[in-house]
N, C-alpha and C positions, 0 to 999 in steps of 0.2 A: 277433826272434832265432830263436823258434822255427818258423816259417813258409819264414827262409832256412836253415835247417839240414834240414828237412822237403825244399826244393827241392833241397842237394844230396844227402841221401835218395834221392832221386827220378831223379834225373841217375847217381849211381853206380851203383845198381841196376840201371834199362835200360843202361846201357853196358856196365856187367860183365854180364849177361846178353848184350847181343850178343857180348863177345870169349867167351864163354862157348860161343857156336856154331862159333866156328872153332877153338877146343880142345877138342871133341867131336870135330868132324868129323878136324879134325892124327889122333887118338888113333887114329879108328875106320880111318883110310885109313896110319897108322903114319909119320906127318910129325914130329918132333923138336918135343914143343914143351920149349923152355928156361926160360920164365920165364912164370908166370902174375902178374899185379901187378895189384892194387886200388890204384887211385889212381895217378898218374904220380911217377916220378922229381923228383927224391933220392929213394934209397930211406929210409924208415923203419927197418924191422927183414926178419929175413926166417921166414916161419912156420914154413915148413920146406919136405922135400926127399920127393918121393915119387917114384921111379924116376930119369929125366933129366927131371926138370920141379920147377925151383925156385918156391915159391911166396912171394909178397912185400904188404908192406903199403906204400905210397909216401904221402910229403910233401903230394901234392898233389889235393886229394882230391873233382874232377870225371871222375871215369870210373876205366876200367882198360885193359890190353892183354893181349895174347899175343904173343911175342918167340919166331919159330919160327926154326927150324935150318935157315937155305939160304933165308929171306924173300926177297922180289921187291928186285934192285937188289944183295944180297950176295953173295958170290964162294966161302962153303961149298955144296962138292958131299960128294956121297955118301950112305951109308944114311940115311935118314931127312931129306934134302934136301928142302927145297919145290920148287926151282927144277929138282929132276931127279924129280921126281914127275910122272907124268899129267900134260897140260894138263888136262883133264877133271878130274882127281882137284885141281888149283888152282883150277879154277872153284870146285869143292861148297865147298872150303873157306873162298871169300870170299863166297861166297850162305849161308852157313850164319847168318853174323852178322845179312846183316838177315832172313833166316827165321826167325830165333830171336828178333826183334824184334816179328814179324809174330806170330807165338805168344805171347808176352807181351801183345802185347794185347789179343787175343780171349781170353786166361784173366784179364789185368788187368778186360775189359770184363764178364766172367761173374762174377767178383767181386761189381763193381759192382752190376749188375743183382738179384744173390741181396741182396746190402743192401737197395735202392732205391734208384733212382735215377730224374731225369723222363724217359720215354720217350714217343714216340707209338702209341698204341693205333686199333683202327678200331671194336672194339665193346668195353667194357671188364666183364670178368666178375660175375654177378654177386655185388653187396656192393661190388666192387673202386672205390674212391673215382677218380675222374677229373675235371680241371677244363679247361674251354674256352679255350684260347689264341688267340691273333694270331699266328698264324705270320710273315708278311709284309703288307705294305702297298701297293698301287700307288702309286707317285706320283701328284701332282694328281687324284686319284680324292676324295670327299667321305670317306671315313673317314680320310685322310694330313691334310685340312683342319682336320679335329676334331680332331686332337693325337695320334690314338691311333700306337701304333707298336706293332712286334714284339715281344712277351713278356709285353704287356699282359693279365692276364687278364678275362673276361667273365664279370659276377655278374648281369645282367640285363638286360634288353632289351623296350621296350616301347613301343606307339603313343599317338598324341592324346587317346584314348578309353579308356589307362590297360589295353588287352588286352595280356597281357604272355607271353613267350616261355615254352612250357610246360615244357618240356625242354632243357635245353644241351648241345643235342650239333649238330653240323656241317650233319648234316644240315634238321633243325626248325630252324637256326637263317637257311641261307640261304633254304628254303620259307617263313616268317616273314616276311624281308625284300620277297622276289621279289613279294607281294602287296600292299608298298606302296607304289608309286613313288608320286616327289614328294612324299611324306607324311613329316612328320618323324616322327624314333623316336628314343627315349630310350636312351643306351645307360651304363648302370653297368660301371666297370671297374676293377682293380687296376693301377697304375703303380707295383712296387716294394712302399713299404708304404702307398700314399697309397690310398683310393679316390677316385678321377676321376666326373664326372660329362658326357656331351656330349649335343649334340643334332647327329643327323647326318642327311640325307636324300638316303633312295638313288635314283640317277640309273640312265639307260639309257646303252650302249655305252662303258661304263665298262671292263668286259674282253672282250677283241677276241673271245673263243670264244662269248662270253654277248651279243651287242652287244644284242638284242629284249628283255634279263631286265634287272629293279631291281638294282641290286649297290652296297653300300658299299663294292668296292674291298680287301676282305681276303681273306687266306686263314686260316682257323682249323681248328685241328688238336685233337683230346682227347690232355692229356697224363696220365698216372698214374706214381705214384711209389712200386709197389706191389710188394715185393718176389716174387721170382720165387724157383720152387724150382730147385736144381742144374741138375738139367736140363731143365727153361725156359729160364735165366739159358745155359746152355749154347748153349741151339740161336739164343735172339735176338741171342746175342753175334756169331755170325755176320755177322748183318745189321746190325749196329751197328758192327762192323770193316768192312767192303766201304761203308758208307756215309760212314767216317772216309777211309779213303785216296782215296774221291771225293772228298772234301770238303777235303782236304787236297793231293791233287795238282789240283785245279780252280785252288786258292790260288794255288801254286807258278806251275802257268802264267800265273795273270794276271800276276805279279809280270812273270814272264819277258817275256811279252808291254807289262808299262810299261816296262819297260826297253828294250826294242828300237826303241820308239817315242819316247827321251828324256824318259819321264816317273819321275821318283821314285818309289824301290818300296822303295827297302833299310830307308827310314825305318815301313814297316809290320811289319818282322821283331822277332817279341821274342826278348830273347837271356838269361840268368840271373837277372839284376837285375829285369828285367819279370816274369820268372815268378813273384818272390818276395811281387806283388802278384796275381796272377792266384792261385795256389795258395791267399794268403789269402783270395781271395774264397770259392773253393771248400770251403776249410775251414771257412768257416763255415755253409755250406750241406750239412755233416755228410764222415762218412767214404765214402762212396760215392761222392761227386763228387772227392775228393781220387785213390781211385781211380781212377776215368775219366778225368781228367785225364791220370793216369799213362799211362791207354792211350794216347789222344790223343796225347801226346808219342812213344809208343816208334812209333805210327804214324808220327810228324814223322820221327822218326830211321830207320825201314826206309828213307822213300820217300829224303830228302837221302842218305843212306850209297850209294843205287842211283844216281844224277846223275855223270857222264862227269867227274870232277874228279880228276884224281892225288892220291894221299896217301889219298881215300876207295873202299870197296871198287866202286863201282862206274868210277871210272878204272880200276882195275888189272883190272876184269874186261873192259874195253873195249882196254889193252895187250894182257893174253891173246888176246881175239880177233883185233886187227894180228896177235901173233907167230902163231896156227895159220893168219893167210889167208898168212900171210908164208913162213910153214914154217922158222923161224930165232928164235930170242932175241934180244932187244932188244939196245943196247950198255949195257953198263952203267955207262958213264958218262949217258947219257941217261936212263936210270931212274934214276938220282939226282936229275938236274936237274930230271926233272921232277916227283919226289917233294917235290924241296924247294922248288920251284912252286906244289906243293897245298899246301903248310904253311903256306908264305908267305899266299896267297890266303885261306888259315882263319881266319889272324892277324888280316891287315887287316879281313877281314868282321865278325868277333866284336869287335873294338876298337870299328869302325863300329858293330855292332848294339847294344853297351854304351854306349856317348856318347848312341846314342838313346835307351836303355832309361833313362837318368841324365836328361837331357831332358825327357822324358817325366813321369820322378817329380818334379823342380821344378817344372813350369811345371802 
């Protein structure tokens, strides 16, 4: 109960933050905005009234909006119109949302980071605790044979004659190997909370760059969970965002790419009900991963919101560009239809992405 109330937590927060950016931006460029709402209709109650912008608390309580004066597809003109505003000045205002997505999560992620959270390091400070990971696995390579997989970590490592790894760090650990083909080596490791034990032996032209060096077939990374000061936590958030929205639109396209090809991809999407397991896992691995997570998502929600789909800001910023190559306004009966085309489309996806996320948790 408390994990799915944390999720929508989690969901109203980034969403009211994004509608958040396009009632800054309304304000600053002077657009009407009429109604700010947490959570969607029925209304609840209403908070109250500051200038012409009613504020509202609603029923239903995954997100929010902003309900502006002369919105795309409505037939109010005049002061404070959207639709008689700049084109220019309609872009900023439906980019603000997911930019204000995009900021959310590089302050969600600097959060994070000042708590502690696992990161990778290349040299780690010292004092600063660090332990040796499995980043990835080759396939058919002698260490994917031995059991081991990604997240495993590495407590020691050692040959026939019991001379044992003196240092855990990446570097002594691949020089170590590289010195003993065909010889097996003993490797200790953590799987979760189990420690594992294999025996693996490294082979040649194992990885194509290395084909003349001994290699097990791994990539191992140092990670540390060492909290960072403000501004540490500041500058790595950086690179911890730009490494999310790689990571998250690489996702996106493969889906698009199984799809294109006839292979199944919708049944990989989690949708609420997933998350209410994933958040738990997070949550027990403290408050800093609960926060990063959070980032994670407001990244899921920049990139989706940006994707050519009516109803979301990046269709209607892809209508704006037809009407300036067009030099005319849509019809507005067309901007209807095809608004109620993204809704429709939202509905089916999220029903589908729920039956699976249901799915998922029985079986």
């Amino acid at each position: 109960m408390i994990t799915a109330l944390l999720v929508v937590a989690i969901l109203v927060f980034l969403i009211v933050v994004h509608e958040l950016g396009h009632f800054v931006a309304a304000k600053l460029f002077r657009v009407r905005v009429e109604e700010f709402g947490i959570g969607y209709p029925p209304r609840a109650f209403t908070l109250g009234r500051i200038g012409t912008t009613e504020y509202t608390l609603n029923w239903i309580p995954f997100g929010g909006f902003v309900r502006l004066f002369g919105d795309i597809g409505e037939s109010q003109r005049g002061k404070g119109s959207l639709v008689d505003a700049n084109r220019a000045v309609q872009a900023v205002i439906l980019i603000a949302g997911v930019a204000m997505n995009a900021i959310a999560a590089w302050a969600l992620f600097t959060v994070a980071l000042h708590v502690g959270i696992p990161r990778v390091v290349e040299t780690p400070m010292p004092g600063e605790p660090a332990r040796l990971v499995i980043a990835s696995v080759i396939p058919g390579s002698p260490a994917d044979f031995s059991g081991v997989v990604a997240g495993d970590e590495i407590l020691w490592l050692g040959d026939e004659k019991e001379v044992a790894l003196a240092e855990l760090t990446p570097e002594a650990f691949s020089g170590f190997v590289s010195t003993r083909g065909g010889k097996p080596l003993t490797l200790v490791y953590k799987h979760g909370d189990e420690v594992k034990e294999a025996e693996i032996i490294p082979a040649h032209a194992v990885v194509p760059e290395a084909v003349g060096r001994p290699t097990l077939g791994i990539g191992i990374v140092l990670i540390s969970a060492q909290p960072l000061s403000w501004g540490g936590a500041a500058r790595e958030a950086f690179t911890t965002t730009k490494n999310a929205f790689i990571t998250v639109g690489s996702g996106l396209w493969g889906i698009v790419q199984r799809i294109s090809s006839g292979s199944p991809a919708i049944s990989d999407i989690v949708g609420p009900i997933g998350l209410v397991g994933i958040v738990g896992d997070a949550a027990e691995n403290g408050f800093g991963n609960v926060v990063a997570l959070a980032a994670f998502i407001s990244v899921n929600l920049t990139i989706i919101n940006l994707l050519p789909i009516p109803a979301l800001d990046g269709g209607r910023l892809f209508l704006l560009l037809g009407e300036t190559i067009a030099r005319r306004s849509a019809p507005k009966l067309v901007l209807q239809l095809m608004n109620a085309l993204g809704v429709a489309l939202i509905v089916v996806l999220m029903i589908t992405v729920t039956f699976n996320d249901v799915v998922r948790l029985l079986t």
